[in-house]
C-alpha positions as CSV (number, residue, x, y, z in Angstrom):
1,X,1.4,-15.5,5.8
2,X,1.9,-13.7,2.7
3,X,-0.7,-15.5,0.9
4,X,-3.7,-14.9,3.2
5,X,-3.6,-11.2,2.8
6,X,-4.5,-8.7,1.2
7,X,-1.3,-6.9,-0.6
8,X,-0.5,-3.1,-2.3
9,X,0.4,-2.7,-5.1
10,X,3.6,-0.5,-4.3
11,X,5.0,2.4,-2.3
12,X,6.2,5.8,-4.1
13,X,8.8,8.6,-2.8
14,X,10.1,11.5,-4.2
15,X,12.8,14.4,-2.9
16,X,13.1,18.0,-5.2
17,X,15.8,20.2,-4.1
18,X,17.2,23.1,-6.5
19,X,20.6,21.9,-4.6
20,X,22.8,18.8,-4.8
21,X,21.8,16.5,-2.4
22,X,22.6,13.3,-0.7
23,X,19.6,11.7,-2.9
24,X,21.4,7.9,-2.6
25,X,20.8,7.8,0.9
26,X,17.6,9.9,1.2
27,X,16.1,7.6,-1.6
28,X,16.9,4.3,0.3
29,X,15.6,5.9,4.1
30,X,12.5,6.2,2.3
31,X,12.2,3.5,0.6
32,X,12.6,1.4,3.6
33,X,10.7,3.3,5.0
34,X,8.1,1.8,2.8
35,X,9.3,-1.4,2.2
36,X,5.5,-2.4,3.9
37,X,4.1,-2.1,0.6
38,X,5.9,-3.9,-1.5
39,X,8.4,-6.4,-1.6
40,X,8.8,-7.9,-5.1
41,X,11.1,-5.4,-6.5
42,X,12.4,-2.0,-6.3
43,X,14.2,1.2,-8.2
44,X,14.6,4.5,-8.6
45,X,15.5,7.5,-11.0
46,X,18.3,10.4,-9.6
47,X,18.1,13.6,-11.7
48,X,21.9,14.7,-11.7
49,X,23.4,17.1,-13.6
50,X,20.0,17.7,-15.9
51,X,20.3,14.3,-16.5
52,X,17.8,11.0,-15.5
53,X,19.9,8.0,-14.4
54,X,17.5,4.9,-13.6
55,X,18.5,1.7,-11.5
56,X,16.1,-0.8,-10.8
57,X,15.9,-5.1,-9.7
58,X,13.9,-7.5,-8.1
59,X,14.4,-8.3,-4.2
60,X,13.9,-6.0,-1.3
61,X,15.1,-2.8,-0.2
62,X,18.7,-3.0,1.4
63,X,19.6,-6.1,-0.6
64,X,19.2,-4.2,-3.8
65,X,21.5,-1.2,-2.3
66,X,23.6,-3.1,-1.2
67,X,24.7,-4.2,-4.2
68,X,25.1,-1.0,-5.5
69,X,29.0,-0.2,-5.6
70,X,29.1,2.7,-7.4
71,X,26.7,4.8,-5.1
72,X,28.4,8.7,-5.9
73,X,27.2,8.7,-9.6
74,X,23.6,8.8,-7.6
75,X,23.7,12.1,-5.6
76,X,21.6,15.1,-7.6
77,X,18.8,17.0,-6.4
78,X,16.4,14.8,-7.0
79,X,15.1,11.8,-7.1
80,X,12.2,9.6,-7.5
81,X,11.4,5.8,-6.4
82,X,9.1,2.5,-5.7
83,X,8.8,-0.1,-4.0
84,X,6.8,-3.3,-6.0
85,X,4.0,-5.6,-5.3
86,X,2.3,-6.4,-8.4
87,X,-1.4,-6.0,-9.3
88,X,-0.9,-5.3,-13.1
89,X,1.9,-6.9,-15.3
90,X,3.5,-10.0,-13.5
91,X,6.7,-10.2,-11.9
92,X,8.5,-9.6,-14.9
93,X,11.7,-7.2,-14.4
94,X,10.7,-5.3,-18.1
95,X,7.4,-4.2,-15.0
96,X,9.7,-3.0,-12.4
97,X,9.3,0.8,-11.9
98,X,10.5,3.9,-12.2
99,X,9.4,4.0,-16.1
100,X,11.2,6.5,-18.1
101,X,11.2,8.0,-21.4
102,X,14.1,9.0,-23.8
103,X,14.3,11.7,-26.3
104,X,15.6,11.0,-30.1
105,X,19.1,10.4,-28.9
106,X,18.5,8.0,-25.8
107,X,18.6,10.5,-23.2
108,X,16.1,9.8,-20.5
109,X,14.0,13.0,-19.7
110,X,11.3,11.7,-17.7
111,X,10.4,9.3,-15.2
112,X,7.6,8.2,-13.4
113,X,6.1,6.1,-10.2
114,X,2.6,5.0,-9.5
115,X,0.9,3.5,-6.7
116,X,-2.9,2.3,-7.9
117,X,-4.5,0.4,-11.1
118,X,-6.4,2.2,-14.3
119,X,-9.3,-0.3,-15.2
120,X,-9.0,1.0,-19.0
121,X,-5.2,1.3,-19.4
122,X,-5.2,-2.2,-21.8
123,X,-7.2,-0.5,-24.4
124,X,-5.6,3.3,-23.8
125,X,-2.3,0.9,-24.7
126,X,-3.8,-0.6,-27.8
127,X,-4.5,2.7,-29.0
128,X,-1.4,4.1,-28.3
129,X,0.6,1.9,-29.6
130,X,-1.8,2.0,-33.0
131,X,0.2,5.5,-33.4
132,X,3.8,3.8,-33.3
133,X,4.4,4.5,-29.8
134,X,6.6,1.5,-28.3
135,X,6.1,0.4,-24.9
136,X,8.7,-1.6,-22.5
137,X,6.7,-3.3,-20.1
138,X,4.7,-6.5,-21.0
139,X,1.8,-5.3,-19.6
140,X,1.7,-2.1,-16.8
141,X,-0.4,0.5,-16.5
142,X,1.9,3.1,-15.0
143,X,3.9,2.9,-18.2
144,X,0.6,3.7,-19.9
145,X,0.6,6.8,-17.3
146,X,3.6,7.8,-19.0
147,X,3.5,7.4,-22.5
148,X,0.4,9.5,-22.2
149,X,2.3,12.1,-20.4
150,X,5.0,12.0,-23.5
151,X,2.6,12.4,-25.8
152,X,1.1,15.5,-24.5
153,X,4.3,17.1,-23.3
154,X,4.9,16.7,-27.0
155,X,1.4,18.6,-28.0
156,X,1.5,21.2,-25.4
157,X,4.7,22.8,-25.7
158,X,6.6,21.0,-23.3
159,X,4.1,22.5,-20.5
160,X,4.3,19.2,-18.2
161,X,0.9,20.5,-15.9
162,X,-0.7,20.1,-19.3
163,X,0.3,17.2,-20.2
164,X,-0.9,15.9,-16.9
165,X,-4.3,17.3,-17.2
166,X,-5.0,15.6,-20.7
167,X,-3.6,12.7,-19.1
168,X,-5.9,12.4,-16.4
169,X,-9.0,12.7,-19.0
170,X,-8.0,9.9,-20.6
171,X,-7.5,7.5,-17.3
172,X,-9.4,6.0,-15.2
173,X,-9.1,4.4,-11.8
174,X,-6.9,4.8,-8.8
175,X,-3.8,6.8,-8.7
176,X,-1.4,8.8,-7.2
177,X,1.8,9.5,-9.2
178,X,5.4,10.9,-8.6
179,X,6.9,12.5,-12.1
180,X,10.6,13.5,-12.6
181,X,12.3,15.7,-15.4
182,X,14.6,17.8,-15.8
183,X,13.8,20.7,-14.4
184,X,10.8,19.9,-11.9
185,X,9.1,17.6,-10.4
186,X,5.3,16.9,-9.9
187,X,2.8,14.6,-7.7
188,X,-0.9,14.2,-8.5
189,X,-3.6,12.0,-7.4
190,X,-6.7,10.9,-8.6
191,X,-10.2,12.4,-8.2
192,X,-11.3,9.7,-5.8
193,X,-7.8,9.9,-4.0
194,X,-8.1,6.0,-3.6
195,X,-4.4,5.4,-2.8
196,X,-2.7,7.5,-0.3
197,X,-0.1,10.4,-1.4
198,X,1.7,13.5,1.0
199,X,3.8,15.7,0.6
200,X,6.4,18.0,3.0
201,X,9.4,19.5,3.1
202,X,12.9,18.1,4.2
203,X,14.2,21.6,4.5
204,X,12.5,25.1,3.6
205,X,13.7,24.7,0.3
206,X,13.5,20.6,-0.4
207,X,10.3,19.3,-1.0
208,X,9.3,15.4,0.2
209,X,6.3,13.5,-1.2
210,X,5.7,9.7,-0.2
211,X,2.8,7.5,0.0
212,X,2.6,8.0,3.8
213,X,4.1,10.4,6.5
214,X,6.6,7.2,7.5
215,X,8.9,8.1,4.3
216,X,8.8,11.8,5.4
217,X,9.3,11.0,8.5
218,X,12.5,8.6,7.8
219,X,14.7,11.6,6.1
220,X,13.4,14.0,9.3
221,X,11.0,16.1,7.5
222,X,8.1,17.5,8.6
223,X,4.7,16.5,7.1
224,X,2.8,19.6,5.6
225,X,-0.7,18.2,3.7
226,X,-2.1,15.1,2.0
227,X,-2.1,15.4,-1.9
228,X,-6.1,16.5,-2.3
229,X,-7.9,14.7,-4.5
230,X,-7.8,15.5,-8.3
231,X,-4.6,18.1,-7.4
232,X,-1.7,18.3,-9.7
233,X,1.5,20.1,-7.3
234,X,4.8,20.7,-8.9
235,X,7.7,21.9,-7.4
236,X,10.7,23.3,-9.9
237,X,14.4,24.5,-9.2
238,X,13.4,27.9,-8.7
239,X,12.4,26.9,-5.7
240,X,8.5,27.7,-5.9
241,X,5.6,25.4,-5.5
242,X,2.2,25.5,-7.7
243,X,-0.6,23.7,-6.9
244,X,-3.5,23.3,-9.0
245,X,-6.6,20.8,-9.4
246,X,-7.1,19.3,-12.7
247,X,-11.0,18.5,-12.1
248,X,-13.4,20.7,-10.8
249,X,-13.6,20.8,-7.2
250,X,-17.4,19.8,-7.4
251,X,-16.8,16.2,-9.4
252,X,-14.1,14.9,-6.9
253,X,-15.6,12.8,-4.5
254,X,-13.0,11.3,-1.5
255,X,-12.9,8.0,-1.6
256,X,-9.7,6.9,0.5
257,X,-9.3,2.8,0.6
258,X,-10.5,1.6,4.1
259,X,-7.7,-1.0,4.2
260,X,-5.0,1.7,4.2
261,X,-6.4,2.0,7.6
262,X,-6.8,-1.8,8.6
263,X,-3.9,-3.4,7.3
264,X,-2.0,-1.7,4.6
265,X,-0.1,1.5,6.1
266,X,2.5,1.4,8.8
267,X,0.7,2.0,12.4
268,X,2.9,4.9,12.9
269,X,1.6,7.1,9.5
270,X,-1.0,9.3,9.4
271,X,-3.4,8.8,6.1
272,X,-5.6,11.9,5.5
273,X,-3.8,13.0,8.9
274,X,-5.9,10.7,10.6
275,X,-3.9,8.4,13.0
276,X,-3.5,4.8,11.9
277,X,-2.7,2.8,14.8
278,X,-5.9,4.6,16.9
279,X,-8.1,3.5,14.4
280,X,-6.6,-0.1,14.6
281,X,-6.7,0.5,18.8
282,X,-10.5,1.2,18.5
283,X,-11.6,-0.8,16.5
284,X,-10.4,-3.4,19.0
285,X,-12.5,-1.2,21.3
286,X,-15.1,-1.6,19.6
287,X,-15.4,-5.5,18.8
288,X,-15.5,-6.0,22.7
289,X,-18.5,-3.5,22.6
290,X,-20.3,-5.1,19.9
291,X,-19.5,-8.7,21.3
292,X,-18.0,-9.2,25.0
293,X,-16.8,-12.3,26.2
294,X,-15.3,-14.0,29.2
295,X,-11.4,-14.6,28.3
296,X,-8.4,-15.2,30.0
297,X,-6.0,-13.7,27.7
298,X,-6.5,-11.3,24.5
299,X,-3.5,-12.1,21.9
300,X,-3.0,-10.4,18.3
301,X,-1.8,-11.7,14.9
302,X,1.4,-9.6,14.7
303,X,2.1,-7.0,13.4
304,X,-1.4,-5.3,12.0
305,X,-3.4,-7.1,15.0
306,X,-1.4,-6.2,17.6
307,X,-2.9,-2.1,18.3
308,X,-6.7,-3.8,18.2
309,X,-5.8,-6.6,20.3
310,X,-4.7,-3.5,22.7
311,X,-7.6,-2.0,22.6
312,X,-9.6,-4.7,23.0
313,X,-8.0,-5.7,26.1
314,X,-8.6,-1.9,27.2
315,X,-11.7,-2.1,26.8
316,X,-12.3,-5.5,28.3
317,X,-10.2,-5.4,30.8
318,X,-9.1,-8.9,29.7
319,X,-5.1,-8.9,30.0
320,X,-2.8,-8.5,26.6
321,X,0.3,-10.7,26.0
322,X,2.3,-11.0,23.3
323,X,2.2,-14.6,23.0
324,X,2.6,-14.9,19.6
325,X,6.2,-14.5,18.3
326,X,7.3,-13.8,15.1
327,X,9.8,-14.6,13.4
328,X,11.0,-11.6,11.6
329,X,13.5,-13.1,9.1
330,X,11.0,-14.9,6.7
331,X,10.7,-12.4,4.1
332,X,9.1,-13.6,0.3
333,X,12.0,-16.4,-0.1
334,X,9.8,-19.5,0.3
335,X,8.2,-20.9,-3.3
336,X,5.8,-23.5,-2.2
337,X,3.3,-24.5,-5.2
338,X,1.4,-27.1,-2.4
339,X,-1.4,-25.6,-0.6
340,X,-0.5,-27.9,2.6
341,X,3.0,-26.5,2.5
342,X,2.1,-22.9,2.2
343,X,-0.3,-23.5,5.3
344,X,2.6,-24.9,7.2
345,X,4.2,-21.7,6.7
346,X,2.5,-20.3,9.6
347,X,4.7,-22.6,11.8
348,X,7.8,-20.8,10.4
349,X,6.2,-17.3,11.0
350,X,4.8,-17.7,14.7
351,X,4.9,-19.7,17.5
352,X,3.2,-19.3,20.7
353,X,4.4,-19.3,24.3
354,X,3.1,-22.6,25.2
355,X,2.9,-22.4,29.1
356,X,0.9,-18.9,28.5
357,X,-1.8,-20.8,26.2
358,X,-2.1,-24.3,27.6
359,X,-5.7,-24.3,30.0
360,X,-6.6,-20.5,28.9
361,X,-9.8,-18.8,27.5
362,X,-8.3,-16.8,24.5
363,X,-9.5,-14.0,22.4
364,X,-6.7,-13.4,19.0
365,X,-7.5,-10.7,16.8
366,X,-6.2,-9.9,13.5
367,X,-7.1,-7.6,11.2
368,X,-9.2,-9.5,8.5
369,X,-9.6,-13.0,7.4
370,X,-9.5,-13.4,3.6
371,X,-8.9,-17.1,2.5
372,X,-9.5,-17.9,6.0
373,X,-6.2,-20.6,5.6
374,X,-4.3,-18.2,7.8
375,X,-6.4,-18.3,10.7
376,X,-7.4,-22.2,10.6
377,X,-3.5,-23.0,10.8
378,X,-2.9,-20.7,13.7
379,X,-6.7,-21.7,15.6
380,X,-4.9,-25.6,15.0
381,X,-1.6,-24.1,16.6
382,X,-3.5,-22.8,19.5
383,X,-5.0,-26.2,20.4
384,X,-2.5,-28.3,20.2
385,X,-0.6,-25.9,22.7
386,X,-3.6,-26.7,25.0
387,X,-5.5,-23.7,24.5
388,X,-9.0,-24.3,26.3
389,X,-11.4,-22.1,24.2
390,X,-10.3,-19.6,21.4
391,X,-12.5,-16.9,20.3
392,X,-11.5,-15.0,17.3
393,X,-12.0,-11.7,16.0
394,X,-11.7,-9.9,12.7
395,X,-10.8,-5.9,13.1
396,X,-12.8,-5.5,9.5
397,X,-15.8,-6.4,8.1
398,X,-16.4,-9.7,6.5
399,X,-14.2,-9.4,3.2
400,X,-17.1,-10.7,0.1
401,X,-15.5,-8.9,-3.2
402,X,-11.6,-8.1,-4.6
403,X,-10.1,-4.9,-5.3
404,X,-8.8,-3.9,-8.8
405,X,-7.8,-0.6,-8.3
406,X,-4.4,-1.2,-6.9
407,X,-4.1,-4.2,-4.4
408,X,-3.7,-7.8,-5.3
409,X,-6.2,-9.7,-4.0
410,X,-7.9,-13.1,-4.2
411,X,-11.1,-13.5,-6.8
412,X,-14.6,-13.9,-5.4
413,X,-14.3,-17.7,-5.3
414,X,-11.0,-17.8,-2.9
415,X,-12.7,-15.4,-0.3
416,X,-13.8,-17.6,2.8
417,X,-16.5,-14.7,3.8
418,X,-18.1,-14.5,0.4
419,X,-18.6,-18.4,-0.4
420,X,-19.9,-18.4,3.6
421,X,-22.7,-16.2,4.4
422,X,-23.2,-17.8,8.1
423,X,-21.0,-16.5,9.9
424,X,-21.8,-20.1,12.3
425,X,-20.6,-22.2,8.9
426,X,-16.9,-20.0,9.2
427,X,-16.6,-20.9,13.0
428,X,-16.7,-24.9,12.5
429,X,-14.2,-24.1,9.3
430,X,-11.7,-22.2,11.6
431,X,-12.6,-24.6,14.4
432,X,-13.2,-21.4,16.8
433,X,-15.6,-21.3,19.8
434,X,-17.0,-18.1,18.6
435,X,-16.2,-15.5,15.5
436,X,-16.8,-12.2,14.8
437,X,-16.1,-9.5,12.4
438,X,-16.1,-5.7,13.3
439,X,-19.5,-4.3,11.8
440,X,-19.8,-2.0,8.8
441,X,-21.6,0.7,11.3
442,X,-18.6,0.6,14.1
443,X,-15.9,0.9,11.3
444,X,-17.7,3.8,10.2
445,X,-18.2,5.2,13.3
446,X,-14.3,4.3,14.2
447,X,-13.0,6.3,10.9
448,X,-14.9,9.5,10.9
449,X,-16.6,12.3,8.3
450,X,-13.9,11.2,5.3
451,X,-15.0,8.9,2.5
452,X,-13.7,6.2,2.0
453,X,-13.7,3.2,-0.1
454,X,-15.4,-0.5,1.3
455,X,-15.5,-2.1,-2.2
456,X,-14.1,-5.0,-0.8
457,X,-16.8,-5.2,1.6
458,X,-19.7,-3.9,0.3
459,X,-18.9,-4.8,-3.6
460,X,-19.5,-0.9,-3.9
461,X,-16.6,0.7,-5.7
462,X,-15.8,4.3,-6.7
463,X,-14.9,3.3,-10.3
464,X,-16.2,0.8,-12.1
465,X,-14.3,-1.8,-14.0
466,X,-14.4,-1.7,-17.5
């Protein structure tokens, strides 16, 4: 299934307290926490004793802790981490974040994690590393982030809310990024506040931020504000909090990514506070508005089209079943280089309930098509288990452009919805008795006064790539 979606780029966490802490444990909760976003690889960066100790490797999130034996020399009070899908430098380990820098004599004093993509990091690099300044990575651009930061904390007496600021006139693109020295800790996000970022508090002294409310909420602390768009906050072992914005308030423009909404966050997070699984409930609301039909049985593609198969079913009054089961133990272990075998996939990852299909009118939801390869495999499922009409329905818009400002997705020429304008031409592809994608205007409606980004839909994007 993995390879018919859309993916993000990574998940960031971060706990600050001026007291030691149980940071091993609090790290991995919140990591799992947001395992969702990224599966390739994952680390993190423990600040103990006034000093940065890193650990990092591929795999997901309790595999790589459990191989950690030594798990005492990682409580401090603090500690930063990510969780990896690539967008930007391969799968290469030398990628994997936290990045961290060392002073003269190899002692780490920052570290840094970044959800999002710069679209001008490759020649900020080049330029950078025209001044003798080395870099680890083959290619990332949080590493860029950081070097930048170095530089500046270098030029600006050690004043790391400086450094930030210069930083962020240099970049450009989606970001939201965790730091980690000695002494403090910061979060910041960018003007357009394109990938998510929150903070709270664990305790009234402990500060929390995470890319959604689920890592907050998996170490039981409360959720206090989103991360506003240009805002630096950093938190420090004296126990205060200073929050400041980094561009004027006037040239920040709110542009949240959509698909945190559709697909990306977990249902139970709240993104800008705004709920995630009612959007996903009504927008299955309304694609029965926008398109009724005469069903037997609504189903959903689990997990992301399960709450707008719900509402569709509320709405219709057509009964929900969860028909579809999924298996829950294929994780990213399967390396298929055939097309026909990566379709077949699908068969691993769900199988229906065969005496709930066979003779049935059904409406399955998901919540987009991208290559379309997906939802042909599981339409061909479907009628072979006897299904007598299948109508299928998308919970976005029609998907027509990619996103390079921190999700991996498919270029132009992979995207069923941009190489089909007729919608009629993608219903004898999937093989469905009738198709249809929620409407630009209903998504709107469904999501409310924020901005947000619908690059991928529109071919509109906040930033421009360079």
């Amino acid at each position: 299934m993995y390879f018919d979606k859309f993916h993000d780029e990574c998940g960031i966490f971060g706990i600050y307290s001026p007291y030691k802490v149980d940071t091993f444990s609090l790290i991995q909760f919140g990591l799992f926490a947001l395992q969702h976003r990224g599966q390739e690889a994952c680390g993190f960066s423990v600040l103990r004793d006034g000093f940065i100790i890193s650990h990092k490797s591929d795999g997901l999130v309790l595999d790589f802790f459990r191989k950690i034996s030594n798990s005492e020399c990682y409580y401090g009070n603090a500690v930063i981490g990510h969780t990896r899908y690539s967008t930007e430098g391969g799968q290469s380990k030398k990628n994997i974040q936290p990045f961290f820098g060392e002073d003269s004599y190899g002692k780490s004093i920052i570290s840094i994690v970044h959800n999002g993509n710069l679209v001008n990091a490759t020649n900020i690099r080049k330029k950078l590393e025209s001044k003798g300044i080395n870099f680890i990575s083959e290619y990332s651009d949080s590493e860029v982030i950081l070097r930048l930061i170095q530089k500046y904390l270098s030029e600006s007496d050690n004043s790391l809310e400086k450094a930030i600021q210069k930083t962020t006139i240099d970049i450009k693109g989606a970001y939201s990024v965790i730091v980690l020295m000695n002494n403090k800790m910061a979060a910041f996000r960018d003007p357009n506040g394109i990938r998510p970022l929150c903070y709270g508090m664990l305790n009234e002294s402990t500060y929390i931020f995470s890319s959604e409310t689920c890592g907050i909420d998996s170490v039981g602390g409360f959720y206090v504000r989103d991360v506003l768009p240009g805002e630096i906050i950093i938190v420090d072992q004296k126990k205060s909090i200073q929050f400041s914005l980094f561009t004027e308030k006037k040239n920040t423009k709110k542009r949240i990514c959509s698909f945190e909404y559709i697909y990306f966050s977990r249902p139970d997070s709240l993104i800008e506070n705004v709920n995630v699984y009612e959007i996903r409930e009504k927008s299955g609301e309304k694609l029965y508005e926008q398109h009724p039909v005469e069903a037997d049985v609504v189903i959903g593609v689990p997990d992301s089209g399960v709450p707008a198969s719900i509402g569709y079913s509320k709405a219709s009054g057509i009964p929900f079943k969860p028909i579809l089961v999924k298996n829950k133990y294929i994780g990213r272990s399967f390396i298929l280089p055939k097309q026909e075998m990566r379709e077949k996939m699908v068969n691993l990852k769900l199988n229906p309930i065969l005496d709930e299909i066979k003779g049935k009118r059904i409406v399955i939801i998901d919540d987009s098509i991208v290559r379309g390869t997906t939802s042909r495999r599981l339409v061909y499922i479907l009628r072979k288990a006897g299904a007598k009409e299948i109508h299928f329905r998308s919970a976005s818009p029609p998907i027509i452009g990619p996103c390079y400002l921190g999700v991996n997705t498919p270029s132009k020429k992979d995207l069923i919805s941009y190489n089909h304008i007729d919608k009629k031409d993608i219903e004898r592809i999937l093989n469905v008795d009738s198709l249809e994608f929620l409407s630009m205007n209903n998504l709107i409606d469904i999501l409310g006064s924020i901005h947000y980004c619908f690059g991928c839909f529109t071919g509109n994007y906040p930033v421009q790539k360079n």
